[in-house]
N, C-alpha and C positions, 0 to 999 in steps of 0.2 A: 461561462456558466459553471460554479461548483455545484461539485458531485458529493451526496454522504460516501465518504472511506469508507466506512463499515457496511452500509448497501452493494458497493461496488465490489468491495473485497469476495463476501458473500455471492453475489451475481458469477466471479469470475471461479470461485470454488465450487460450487454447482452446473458451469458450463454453458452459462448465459454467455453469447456474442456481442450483445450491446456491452454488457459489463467490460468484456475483454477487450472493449473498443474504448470507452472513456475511460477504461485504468490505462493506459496505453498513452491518449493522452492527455491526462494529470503526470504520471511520469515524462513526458515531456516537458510538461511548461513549470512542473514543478521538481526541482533536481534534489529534493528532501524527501520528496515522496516516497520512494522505496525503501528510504529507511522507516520510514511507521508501518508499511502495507506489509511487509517480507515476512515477519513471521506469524502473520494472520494466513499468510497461503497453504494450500495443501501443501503438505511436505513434499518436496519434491523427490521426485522418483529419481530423473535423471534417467529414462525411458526416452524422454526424446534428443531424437540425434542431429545433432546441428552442423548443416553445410555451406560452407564459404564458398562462393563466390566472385571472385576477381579479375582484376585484368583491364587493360587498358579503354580508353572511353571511344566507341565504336565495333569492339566486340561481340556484338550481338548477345550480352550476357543475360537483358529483360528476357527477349527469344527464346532461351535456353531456358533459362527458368522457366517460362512457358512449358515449353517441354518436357521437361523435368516432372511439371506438378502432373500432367497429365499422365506419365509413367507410374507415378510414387501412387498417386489415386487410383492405377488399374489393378493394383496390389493391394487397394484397398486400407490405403495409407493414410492418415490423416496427414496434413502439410499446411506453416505458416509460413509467409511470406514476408519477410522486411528488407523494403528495398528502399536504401539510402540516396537519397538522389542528394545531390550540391545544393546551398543555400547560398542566394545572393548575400556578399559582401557589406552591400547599402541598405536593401529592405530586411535580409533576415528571413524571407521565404525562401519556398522552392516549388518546383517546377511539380513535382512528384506528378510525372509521368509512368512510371512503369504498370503501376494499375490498369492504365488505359490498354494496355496491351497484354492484359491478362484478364480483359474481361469475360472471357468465356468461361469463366471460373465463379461469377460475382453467384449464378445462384446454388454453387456446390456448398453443403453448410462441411462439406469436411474440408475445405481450403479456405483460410483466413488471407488475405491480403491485405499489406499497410506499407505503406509509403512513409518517411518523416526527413526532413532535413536534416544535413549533416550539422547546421548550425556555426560551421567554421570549425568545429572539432577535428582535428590532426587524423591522420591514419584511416580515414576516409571511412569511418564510421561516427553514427552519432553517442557523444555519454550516455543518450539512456536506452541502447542497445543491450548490455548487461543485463540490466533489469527488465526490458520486453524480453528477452531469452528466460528470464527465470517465472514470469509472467505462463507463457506459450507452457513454459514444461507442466507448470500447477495448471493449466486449463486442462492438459492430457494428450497433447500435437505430438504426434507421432516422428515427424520429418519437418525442423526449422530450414530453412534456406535464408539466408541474409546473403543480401547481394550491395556489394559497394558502391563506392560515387565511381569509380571507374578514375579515379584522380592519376593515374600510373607511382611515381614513388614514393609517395606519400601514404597509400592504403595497404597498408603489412599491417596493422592491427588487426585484420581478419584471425591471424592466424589463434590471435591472442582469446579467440571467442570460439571457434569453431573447430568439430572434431574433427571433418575433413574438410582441405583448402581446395578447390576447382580453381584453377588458373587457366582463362579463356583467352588468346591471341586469333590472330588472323593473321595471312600472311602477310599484310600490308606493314604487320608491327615490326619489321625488317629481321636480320639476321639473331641470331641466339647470344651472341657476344651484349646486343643491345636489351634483349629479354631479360638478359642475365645482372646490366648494370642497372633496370630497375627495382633490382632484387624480387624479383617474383619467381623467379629459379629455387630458391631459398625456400619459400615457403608452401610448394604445389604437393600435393599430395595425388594430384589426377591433371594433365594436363590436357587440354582441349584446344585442339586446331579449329575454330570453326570456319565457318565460309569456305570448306576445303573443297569446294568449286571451282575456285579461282588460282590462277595460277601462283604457284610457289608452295601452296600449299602442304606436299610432301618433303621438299624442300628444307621448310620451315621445319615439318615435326624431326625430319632427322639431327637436324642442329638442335632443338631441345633434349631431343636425346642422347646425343653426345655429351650434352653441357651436364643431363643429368647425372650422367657417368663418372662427372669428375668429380661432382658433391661429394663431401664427407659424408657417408652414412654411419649412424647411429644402430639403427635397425635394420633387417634384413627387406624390406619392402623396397618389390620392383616395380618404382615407380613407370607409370606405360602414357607413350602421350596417343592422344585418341585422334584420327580422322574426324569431324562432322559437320553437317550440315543442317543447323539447326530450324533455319525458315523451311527445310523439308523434310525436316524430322527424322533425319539419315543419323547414325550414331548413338543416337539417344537411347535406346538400348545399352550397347557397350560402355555410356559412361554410367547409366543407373548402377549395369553388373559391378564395374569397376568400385562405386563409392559402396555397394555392397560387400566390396571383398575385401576392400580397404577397413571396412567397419570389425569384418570376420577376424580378419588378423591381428589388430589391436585389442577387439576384446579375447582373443585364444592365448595373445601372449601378455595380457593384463597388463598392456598398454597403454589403452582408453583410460582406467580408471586411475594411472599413476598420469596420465597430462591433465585431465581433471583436477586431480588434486595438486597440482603444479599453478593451474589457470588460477583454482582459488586463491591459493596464496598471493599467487603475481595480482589477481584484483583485487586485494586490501591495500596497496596504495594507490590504486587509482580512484578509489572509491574514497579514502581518505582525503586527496587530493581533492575532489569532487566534494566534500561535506565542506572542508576547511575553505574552500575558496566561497560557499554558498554560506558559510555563518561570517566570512571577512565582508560580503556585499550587506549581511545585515549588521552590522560593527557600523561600515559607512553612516550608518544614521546616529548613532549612538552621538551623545552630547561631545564628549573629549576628544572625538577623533573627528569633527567638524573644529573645534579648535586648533586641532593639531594642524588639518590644511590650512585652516587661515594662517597659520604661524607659519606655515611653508610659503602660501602666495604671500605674506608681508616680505620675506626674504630674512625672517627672523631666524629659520632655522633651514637645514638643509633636509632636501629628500631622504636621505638615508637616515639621518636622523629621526624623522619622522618615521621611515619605518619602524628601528628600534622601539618609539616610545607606543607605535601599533601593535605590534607582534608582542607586546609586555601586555595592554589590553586585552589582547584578543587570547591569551594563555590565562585571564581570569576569567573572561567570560564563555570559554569555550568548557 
């Protein structure tokens, strides 16, 4: 079904839910979209603070988020929810699961919940994550949460969107030597033991701690890894405080506002990246470059060749 742009735009600058549900996905199925809609949005404040989520697949990280919204909403918080779940290989869907485990949220109007596939997209978030982030802040969402496909090393693009990283293990994810070759050492800002029921559990966090120790720090922030038990809602306090202090000391030492300004810049090539390859799929129709294949499948000319004679195309028509 298309949706009027300019109704939707409108719906989601006034704080309509429906709106903020079909611009969401039109940004999905359309990867141009945000470049027409972006500067139709309330200016963004950059008021809301957005929290990653990571960690390998069985970390109980839906759970937590569960958790979590319930904390951030007793504060009286507003809170969106995007949780990337994996897209089959063959159909190009996904499971989007994590909804269902956050139902008791469905009739809070101050908690948004969405689901979307990662669509095969690298880093275990989906392309039009950016833009639902820029979305959530013009609606007025106090507390984003994006939660990853849980892919282990593949998903560090978190880092690339979000002000603080949550890196969730259990102790079953083995020793810190192995945490650490997934590169999620790298990027944690808050680290979470969950399931710390089960044996190994302190174990585990002392080895992350250690491992923390060696990082090269930049900033003076001591990183803490948390005890908890998120199916009984042990801890969840201590990491709310945590992503609290974490926020405290970036914005005291105008920190926040210089990785911001960092994210922006680093996403003008991704975004670039993201137009150019959606104006080359409409190139694909274009008369000369349906030529050009045929003169590739004749064996008239070579692959590479024919990129050259594309990319001279696609530099007019772009």
């Amino acid at each position: 079904m298309k949706y009027n742009e300019e109704d939707l735009i409108n719906g989601v600058n006034s704080g309509n839910r429906v709106s903020l549900s079909r611009t969401i996905s039109l940004i999905e199925s359309d990867k141009s979209a945000i470049f027409r809609i972006i500067n139709s949005l309330n200016k963004r404040s950059q008021s809301s603070y957005v929290v990653g989520i990571t960690g390998p697949p069985g970390a109980g990280k839906s759970t937590l988020t569960n958790r979590l919204i319930q904390n951030f909403r007793s504060k009286k918080l507003t809170v969106a929810v995007l949780a990337v779940d994996p897209s089959s290989p063959f159909t190009g869907g996904a499971v989007l699961g994590d909804r269902i485990r956050m139902q008791e949220h469905a009739l809070d109007d101050g908690v948004f919940i969405r689901s979307i596939g990662s669509r095969g997209d690298l880093g275990g978030l989906s392309s039009a994550t950016s833009g639902i982030i820029k979305l959530f802040d013009a609606f007025g969402i106090d507390i984003i949460i994006i939660e990853t496909v849980g892919v282990g090393q593949t998903e560090l693009d978190i880092i690339k969107i979000s002000d603080c990283v949550l890196v969730t293990l259990v102790p079953e994810a083995g020793d810190g030597v192995q945490a650490m070759k997934a590169g999620l050492m790298e990027i944690g800002d808050v680290f979470v033991v969950n399931k710390a029921d089960r044996g190994g559990a302190e174990k585990l966090a002392r080895e992350i701690d250690y491992m923390i120790s060696l990082k090269h720090k930049e900033v003076k922030w001591s990183t803490k890894v948390i005890l908890a038990e998120a199916e009984n809602n042990i801890g969840t306090d201590d990491i709310v405080a945590e992503i609290e202090s974490f926020r405290k000391f970036e914005t005291d030492n105008n920190i926040l506002i210089e990785k911001r300004a960092k994210r922006k810049l680093s996403e003008i090539e991704t975004l670039l990246f993201q137009r150019m390859k959606y104006e080359l799929e409409n190139l694909k129709q274009d008369k000369e470059v349906k030529k050009i294949m045929s003169l590739v499948a004749k064996s008239d000319i070579e692959p590479e060749e024919a990129v050259n004679m594309i990319i001279k195309l696609f530099k007019n028509n772009f």
